[in-house]
MDAnalysis code that builds the backbone (N, CA, C; Angstrom):
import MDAnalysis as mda
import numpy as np

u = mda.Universe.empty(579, n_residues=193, atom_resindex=np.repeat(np.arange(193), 3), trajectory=True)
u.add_TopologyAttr("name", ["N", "CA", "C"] * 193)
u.add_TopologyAttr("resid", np.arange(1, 194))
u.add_TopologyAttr("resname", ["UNK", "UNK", "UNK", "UNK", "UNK", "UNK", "UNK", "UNK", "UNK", "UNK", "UNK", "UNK", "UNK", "UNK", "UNK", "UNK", "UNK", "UNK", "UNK", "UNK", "UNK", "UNK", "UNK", "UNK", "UNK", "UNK", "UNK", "UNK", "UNK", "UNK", "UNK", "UNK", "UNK", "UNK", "UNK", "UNK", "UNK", "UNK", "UNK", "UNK", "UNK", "UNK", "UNK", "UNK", "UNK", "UNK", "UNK", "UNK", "UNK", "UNK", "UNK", "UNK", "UNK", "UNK", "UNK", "UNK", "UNK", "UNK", "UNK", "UNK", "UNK", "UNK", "UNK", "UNK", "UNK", "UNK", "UNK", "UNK", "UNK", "UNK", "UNK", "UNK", "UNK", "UNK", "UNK", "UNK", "UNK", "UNK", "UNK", "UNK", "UNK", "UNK", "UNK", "UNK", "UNK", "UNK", "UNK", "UNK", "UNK", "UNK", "UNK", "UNK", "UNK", "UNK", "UNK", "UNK", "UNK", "UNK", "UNK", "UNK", "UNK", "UNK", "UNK", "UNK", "UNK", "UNK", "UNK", "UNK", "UNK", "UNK", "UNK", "UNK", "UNK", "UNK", "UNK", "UNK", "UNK", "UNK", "UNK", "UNK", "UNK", "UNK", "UNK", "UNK", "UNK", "UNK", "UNK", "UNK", "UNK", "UNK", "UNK", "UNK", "UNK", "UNK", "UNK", "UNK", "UNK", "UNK", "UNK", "UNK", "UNK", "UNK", "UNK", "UNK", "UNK", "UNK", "UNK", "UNK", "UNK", "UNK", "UNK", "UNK", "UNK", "UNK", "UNK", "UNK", "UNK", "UNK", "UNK", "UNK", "UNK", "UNK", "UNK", "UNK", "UNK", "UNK", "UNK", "UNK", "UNK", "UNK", "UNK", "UNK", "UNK", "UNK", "UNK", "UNK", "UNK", "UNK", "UNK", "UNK", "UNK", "UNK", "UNK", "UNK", "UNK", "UNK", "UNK", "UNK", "UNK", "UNK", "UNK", "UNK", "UNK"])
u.atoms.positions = np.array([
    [63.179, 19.733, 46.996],
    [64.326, 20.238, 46.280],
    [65.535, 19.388, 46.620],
    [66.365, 19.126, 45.665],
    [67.587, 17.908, 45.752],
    [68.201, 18.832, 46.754],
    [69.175, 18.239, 47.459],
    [70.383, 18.540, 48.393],
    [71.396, 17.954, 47.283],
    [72.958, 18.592, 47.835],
    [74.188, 17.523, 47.252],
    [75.070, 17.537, 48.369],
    [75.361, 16.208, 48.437],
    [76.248, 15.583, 49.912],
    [78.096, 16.247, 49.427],
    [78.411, 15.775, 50.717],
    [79.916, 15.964, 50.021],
    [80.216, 15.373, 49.362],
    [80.181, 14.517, 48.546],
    [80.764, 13.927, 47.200],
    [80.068, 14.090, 45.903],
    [78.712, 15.405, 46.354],
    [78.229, 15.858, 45.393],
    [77.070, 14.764, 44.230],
    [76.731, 14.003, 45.431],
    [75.154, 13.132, 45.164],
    [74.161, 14.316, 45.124],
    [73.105, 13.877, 44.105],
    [71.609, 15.130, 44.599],
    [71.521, 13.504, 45.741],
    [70.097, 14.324, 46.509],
    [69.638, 13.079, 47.405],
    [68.118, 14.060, 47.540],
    [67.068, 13.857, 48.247],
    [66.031, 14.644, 48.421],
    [66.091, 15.305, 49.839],
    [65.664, 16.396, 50.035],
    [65.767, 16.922, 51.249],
    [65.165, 16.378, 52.390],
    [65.385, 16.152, 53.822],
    [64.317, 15.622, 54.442],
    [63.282, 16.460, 54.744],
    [62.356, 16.257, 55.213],
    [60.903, 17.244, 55.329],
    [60.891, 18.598, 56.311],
    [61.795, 18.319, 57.317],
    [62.332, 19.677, 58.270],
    [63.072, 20.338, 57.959],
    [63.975, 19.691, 56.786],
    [64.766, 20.891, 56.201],
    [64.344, 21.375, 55.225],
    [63.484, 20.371, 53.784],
    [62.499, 21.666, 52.845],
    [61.464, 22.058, 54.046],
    [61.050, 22.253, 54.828],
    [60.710, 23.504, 55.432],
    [61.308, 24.535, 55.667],
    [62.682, 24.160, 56.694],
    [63.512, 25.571, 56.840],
    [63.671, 25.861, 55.173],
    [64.175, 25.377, 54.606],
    [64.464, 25.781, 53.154],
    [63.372, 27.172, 52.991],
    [62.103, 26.635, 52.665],
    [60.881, 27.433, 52.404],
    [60.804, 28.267, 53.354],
    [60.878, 27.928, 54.556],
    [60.489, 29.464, 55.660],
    [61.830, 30.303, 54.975],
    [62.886, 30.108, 54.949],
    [64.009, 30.678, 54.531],
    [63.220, 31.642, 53.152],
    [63.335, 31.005, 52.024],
    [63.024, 31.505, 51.529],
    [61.842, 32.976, 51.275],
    [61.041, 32.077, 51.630],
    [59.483, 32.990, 52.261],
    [59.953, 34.511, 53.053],
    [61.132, 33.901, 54.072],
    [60.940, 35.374, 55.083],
    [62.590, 36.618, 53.747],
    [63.018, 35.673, 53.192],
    [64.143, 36.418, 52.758],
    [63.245, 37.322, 51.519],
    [62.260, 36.337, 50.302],
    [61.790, 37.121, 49.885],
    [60.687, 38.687, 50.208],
    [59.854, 38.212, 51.922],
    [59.413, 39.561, 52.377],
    [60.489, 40.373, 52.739],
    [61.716, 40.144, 53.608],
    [62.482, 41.048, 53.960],
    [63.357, 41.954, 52.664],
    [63.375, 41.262, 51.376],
    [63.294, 41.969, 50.259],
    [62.521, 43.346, 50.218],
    [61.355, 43.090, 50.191],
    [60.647, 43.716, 49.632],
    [60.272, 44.770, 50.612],
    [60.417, 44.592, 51.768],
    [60.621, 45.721, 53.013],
    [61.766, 46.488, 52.625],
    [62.847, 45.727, 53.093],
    [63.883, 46.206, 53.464],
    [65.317, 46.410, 52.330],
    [64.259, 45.884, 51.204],
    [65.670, 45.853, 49.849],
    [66.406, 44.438, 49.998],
    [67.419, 44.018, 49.351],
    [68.201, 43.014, 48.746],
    [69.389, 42.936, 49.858],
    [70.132, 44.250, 50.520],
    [70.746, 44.206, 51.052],
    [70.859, 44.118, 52.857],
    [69.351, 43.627, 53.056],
    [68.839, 43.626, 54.733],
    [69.835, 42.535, 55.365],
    [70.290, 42.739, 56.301],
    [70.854, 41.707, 57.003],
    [70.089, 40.538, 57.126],
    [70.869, 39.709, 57.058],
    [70.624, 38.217, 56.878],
    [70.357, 37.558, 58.084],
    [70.779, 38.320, 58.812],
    [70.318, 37.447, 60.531],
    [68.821, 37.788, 60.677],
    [68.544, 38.872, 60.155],
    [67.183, 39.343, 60.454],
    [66.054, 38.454, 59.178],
    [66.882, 37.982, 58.194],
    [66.108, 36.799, 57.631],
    [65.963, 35.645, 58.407],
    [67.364, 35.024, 58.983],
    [66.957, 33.465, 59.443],
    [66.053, 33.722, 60.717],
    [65.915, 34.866, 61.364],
    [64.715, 35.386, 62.665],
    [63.695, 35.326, 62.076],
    [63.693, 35.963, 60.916],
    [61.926, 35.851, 60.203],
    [61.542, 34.520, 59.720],
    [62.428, 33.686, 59.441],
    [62.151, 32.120, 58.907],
    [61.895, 31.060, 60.144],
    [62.509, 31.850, 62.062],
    [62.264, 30.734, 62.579],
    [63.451, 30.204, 62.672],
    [64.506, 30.123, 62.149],
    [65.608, 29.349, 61.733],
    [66.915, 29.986, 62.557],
    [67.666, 29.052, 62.958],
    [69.090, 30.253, 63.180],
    [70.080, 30.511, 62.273],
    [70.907, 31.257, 62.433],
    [71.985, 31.961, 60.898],
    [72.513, 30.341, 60.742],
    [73.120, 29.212, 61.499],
    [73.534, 28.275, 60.845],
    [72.461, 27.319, 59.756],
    [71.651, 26.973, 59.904],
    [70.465, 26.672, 58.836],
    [70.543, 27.861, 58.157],
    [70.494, 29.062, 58.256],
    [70.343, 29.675, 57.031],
    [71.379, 29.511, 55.387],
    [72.790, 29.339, 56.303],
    [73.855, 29.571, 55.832],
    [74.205, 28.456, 55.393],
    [73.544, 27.216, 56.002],
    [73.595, 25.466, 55.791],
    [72.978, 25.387, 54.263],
    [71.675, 26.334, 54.058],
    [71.187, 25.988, 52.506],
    [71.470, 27.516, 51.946],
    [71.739, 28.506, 52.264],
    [72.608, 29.586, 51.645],
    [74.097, 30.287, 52.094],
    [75.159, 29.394, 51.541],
    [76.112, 29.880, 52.289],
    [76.653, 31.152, 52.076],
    [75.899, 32.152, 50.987],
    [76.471, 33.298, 50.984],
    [75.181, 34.300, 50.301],
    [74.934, 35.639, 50.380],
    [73.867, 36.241, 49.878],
    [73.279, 36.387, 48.761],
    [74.587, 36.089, 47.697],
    [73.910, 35.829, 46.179],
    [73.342, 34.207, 46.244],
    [74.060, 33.429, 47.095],
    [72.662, 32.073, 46.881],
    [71.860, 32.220, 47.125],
    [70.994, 32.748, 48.521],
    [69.728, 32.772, 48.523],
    [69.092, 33.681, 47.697],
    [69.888, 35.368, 47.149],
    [69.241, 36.247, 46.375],
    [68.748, 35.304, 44.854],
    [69.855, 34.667, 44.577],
    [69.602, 33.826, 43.067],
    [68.423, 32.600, 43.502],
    [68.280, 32.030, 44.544],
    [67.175, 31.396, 44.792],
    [65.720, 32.078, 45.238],
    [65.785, 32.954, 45.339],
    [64.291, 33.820, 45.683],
    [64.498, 34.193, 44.437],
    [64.937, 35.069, 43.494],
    [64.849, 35.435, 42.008],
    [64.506, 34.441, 40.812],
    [63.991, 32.918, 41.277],
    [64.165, 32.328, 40.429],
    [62.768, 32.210, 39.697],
    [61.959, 32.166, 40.533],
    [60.341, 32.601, 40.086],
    [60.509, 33.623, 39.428],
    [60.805, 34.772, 39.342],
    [60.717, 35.987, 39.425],
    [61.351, 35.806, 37.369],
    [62.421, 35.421, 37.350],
    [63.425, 34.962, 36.332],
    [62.378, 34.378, 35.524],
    [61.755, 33.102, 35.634],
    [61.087, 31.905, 34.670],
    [60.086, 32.692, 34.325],
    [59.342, 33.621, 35.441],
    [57.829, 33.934, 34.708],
    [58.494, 35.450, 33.473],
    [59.340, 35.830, 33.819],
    [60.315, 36.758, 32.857],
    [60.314, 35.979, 31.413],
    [60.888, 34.909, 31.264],
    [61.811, 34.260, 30.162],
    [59.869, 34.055, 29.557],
    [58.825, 33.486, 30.340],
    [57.494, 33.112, 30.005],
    [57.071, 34.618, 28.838],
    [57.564, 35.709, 29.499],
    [56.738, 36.721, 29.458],
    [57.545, 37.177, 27.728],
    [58.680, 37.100, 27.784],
    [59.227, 36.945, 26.576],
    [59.073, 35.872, 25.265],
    [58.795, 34.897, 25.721],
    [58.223, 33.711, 24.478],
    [56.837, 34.296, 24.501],
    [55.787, 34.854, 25.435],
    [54.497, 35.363, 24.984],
    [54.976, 36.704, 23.890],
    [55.836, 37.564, 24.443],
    [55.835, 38.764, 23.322],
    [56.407, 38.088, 22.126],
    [57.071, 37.166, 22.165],
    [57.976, 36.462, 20.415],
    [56.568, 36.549, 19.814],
    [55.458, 35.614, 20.737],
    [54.417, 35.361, 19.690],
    [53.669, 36.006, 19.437],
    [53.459, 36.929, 19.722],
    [52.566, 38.200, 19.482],
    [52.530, 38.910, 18.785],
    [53.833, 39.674, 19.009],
    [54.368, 41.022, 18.647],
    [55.498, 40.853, 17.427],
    [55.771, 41.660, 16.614],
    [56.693, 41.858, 15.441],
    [58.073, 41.879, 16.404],
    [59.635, 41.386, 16.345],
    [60.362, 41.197, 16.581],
    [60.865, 42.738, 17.010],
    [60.359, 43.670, 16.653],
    [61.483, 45.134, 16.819],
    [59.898, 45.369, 18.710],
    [58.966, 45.014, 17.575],
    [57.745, 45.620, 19.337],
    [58.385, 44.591, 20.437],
    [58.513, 43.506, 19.826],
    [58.698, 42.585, 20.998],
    [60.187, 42.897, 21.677],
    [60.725, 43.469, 21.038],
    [62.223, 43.759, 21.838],
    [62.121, 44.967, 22.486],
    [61.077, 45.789, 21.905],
    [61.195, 47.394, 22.682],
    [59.962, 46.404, 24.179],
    [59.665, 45.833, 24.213],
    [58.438, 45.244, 25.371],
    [59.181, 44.603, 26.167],
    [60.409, 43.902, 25.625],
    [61.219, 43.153, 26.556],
    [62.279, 43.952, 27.027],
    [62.330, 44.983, 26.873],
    [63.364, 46.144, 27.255],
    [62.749, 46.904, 28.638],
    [61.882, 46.973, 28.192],
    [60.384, 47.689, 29.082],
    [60.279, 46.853, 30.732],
    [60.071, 45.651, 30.083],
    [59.578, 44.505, 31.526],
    [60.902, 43.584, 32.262],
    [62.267, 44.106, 30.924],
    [63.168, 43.406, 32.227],
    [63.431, 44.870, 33.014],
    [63.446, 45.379, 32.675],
    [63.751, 46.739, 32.935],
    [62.430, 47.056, 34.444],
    [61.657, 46.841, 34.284],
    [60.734, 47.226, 35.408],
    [60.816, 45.599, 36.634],
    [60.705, 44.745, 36.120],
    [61.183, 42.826, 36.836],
    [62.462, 43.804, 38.210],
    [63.607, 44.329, 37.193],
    [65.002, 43.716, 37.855],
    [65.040, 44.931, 38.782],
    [63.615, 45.566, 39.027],
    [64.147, 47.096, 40.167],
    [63.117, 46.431, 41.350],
    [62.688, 45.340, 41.437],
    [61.080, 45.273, 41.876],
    [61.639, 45.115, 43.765],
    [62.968, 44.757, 43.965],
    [63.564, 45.539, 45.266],
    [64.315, 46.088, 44.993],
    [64.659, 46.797, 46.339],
    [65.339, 48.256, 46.858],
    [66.876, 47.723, 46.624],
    [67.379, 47.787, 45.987],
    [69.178, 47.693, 45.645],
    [69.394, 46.416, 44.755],
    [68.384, 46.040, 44.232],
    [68.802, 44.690, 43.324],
    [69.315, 45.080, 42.076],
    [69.265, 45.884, 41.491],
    [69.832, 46.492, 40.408],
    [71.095, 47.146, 40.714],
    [71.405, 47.080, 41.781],
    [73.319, 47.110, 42.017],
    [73.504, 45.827, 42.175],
    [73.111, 44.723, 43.146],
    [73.612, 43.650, 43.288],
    [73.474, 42.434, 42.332],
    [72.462, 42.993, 40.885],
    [72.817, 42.223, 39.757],
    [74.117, 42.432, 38.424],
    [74.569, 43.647, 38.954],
    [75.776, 44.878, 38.202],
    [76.549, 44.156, 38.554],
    [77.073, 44.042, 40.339],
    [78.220, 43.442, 40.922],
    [78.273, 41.896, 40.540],
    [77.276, 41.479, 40.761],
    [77.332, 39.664, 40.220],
    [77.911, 40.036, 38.644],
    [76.873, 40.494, 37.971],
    [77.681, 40.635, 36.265],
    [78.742, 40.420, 35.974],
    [79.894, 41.036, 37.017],
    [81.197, 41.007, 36.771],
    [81.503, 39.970, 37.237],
    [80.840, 38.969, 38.346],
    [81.742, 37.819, 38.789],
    [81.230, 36.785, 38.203],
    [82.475, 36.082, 37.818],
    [81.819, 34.313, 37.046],
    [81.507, 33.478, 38.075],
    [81.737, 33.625, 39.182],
    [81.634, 32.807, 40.590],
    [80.131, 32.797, 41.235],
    [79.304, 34.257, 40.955],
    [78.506, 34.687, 41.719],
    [77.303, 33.727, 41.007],
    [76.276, 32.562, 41.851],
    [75.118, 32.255, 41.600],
    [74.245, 32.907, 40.777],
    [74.214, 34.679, 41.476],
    [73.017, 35.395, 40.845],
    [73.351, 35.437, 39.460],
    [74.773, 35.694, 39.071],
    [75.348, 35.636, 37.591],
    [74.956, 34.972, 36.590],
    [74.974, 33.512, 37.261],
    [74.078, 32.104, 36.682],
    [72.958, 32.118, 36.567],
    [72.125, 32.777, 37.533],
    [70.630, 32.678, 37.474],
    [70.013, 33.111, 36.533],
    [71.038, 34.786, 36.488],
    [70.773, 35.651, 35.354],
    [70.970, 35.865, 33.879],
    [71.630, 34.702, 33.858],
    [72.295, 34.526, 32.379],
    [70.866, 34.237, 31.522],
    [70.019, 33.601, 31.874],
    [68.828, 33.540, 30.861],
    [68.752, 34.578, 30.510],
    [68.359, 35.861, 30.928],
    [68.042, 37.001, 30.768],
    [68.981, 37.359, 29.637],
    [69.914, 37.308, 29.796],
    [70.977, 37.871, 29.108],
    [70.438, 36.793, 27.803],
    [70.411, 35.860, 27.913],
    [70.696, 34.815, 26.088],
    [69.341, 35.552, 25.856],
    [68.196, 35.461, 26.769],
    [66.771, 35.882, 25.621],
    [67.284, 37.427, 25.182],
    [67.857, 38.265, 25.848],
    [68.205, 39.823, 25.445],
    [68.815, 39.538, 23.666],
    [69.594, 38.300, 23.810],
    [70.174, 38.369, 22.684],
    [69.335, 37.700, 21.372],
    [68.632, 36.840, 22.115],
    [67.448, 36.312, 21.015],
    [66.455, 37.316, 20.082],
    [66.193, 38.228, 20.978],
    [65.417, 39.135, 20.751],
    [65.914, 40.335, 19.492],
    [67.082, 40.500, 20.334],
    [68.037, 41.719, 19.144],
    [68.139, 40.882, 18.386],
    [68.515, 39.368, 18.343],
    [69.145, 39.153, 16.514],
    [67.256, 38.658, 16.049],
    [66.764, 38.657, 16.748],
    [65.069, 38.381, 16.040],
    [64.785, 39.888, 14.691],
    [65.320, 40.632, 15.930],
    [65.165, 42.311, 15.947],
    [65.730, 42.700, 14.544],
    [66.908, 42.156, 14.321],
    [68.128, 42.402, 13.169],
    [68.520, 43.469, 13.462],
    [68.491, 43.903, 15.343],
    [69.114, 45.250, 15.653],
    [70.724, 44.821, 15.389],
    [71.367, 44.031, 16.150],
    [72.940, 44.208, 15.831],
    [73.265, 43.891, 13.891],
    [72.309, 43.356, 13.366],
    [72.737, 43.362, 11.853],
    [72.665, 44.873, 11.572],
    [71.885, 45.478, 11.272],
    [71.342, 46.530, 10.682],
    [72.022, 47.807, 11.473],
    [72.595, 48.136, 12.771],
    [73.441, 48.868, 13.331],
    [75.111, 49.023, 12.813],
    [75.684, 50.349, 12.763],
    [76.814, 50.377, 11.965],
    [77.924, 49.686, 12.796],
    [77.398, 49.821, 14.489],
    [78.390, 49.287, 15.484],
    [77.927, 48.172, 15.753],
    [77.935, 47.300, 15.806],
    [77.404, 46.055, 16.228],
    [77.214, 45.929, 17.974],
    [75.659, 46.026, 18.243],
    [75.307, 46.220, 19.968],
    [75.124, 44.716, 20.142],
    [75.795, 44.295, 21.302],
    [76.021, 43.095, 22.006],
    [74.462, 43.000, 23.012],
    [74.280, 42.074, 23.304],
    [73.570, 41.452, 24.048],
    [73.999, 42.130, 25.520],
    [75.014, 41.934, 25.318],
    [75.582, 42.124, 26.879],
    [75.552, 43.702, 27.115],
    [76.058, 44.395, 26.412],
    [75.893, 45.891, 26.517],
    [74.572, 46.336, 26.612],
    [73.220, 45.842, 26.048],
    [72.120, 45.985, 26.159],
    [71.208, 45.512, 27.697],
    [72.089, 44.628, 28.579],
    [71.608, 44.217, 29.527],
    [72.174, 45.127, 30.354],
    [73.562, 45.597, 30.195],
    [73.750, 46.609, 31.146],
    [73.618, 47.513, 31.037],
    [73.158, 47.948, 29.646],
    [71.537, 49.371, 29.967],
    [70.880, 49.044, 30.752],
    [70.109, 48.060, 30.268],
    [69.062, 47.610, 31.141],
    [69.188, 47.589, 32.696],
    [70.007, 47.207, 33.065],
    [70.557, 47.199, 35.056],
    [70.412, 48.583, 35.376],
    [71.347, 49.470, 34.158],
    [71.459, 51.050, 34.752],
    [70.258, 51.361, 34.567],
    [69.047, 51.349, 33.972],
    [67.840, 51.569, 33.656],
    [66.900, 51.131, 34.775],
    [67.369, 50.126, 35.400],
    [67.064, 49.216, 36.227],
    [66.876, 50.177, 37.575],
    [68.366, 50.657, 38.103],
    [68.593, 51.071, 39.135],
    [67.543, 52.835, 39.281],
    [68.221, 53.230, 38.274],
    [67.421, 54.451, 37.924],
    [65.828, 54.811, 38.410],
    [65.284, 53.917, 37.666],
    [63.623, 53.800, 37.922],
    [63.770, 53.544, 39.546],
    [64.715, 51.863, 40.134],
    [64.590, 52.228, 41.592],
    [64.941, 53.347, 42.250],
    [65.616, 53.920, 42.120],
    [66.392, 55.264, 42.870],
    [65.302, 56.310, 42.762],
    [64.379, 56.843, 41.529],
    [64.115, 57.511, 41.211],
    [62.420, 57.266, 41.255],
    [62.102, 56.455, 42.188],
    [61.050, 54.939, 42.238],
    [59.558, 55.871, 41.082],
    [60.079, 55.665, 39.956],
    [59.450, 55.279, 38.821],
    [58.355, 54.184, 39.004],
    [57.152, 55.174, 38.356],
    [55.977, 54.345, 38.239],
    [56.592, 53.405, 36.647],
    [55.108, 52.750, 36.567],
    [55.046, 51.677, 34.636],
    [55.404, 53.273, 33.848],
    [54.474, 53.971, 34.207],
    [54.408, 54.887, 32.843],
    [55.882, 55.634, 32.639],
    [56.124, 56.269, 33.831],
    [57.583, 56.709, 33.776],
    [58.758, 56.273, 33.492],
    [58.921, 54.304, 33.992],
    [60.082, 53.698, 33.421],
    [59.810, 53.263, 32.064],
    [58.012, 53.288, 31.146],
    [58.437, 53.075, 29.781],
    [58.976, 54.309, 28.991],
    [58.701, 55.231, 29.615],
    [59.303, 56.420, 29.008],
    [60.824, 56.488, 29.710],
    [61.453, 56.248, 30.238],
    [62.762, 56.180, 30.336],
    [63.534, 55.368, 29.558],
    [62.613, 54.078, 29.371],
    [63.593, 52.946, 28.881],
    [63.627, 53.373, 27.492],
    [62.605, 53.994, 26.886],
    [61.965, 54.714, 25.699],
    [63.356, 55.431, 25.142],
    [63.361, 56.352, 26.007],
    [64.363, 57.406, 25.504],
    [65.720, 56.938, 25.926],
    [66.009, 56.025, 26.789],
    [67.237, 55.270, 26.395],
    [67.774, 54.341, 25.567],
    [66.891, 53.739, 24.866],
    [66.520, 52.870, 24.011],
    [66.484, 53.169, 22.773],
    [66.346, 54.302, 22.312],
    [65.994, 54.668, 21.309],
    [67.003, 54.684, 19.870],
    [67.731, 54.893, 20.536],
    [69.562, 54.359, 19.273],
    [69.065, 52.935, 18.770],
    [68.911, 52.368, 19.405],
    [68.649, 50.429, 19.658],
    [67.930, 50.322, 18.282],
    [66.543, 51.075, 18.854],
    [65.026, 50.442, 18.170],
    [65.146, 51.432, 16.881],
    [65.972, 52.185, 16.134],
    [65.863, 53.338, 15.833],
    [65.723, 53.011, 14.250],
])
């Protein structure tokens, strides 16, 4: 993975640091999934091996490394959406992509607040990471001819932050598949209607 120096060269990493990189990564994504999105970070660079300065050397703040462990997570998403384009009729394929970002963005314990709070900041990495999400949300509705055919015209963006609150919900409320398609179902339903 490129590095950028201070004058903002990529250059390639050397081989001890894409390691820490990867142990980094590796122990931040298990301590996710234990401990939620919001686990202290010292107790990541302990699980990587690493001390908080290497951690903080390739993540200097918690939405970088959160937006760098989410990024797999993101691509096989955007994958999973060009499979429903081709499949499915534009209104199924949007109620399916409602369904699976909706079940993706709860898959740890508080990430569906800490993708709300990024939302609002233009600064925040995860914001950036997440913006795909957001353009396919919108691909989908105008596929959909939901904002044509609606008397109010529903934004892309208002539909994603269903989706987060939908998001959090199922986590809080830790919703199985069957239960968050029936939630997203009946929240959804103005949308697809």
């Amino acid at each position: 993975m490129p590095s950028t120096d201070s004058i903002g060269t990529s250059r390639p990493l050397r081989a001890d640091a894409r390691r820490n990189r990867e142990a980094i990564l590796r122990a931040a994504r298990e301590a996710f999934e234990v401990e939620g999105v919001l686990t202290p970070l010292d107790g990541i660079a302990a699980g990587a091996g690493v001390g908080n300065a290497t951690l903080y050397r390739n993540f200097p703040t918690r939405d970088d490394l959160l937006a760098a462990v989410m990024q797999d997570s993101i691509t096989e998403a955007l994958a999973e959406a060009d499979e429903l384009s081709r499949t499915l009729t534009p209104r199924a394929a949007l109620r399916e992509w409602l369904v699976l970002l909706t079940w993706r963005l709860r898959i740890w314990h508080d990430l569906p607040y800490c993708l709300a709070t990024a939302h609002e900041d233009t600064t925040s990495p995860v914001q950036s990471a997440c913006d795909p999400l957001l353009e396919r949300t919108g691909d989908l509705l105008a596929r959909a001819g939901v904002s044509d055919e609606t008397p109010d015209t529903i934004s892309a963006e208002e539909v994603y932050e269903l989706v987060l609150a939908l998001s959090w919900a199922v986590d809080r409320f830790k919703d199985d598949e069957v239960a968050t398609r029936r939630r997203v179902g009946m929240a959804t339903a103005g949308i697809l209607a």
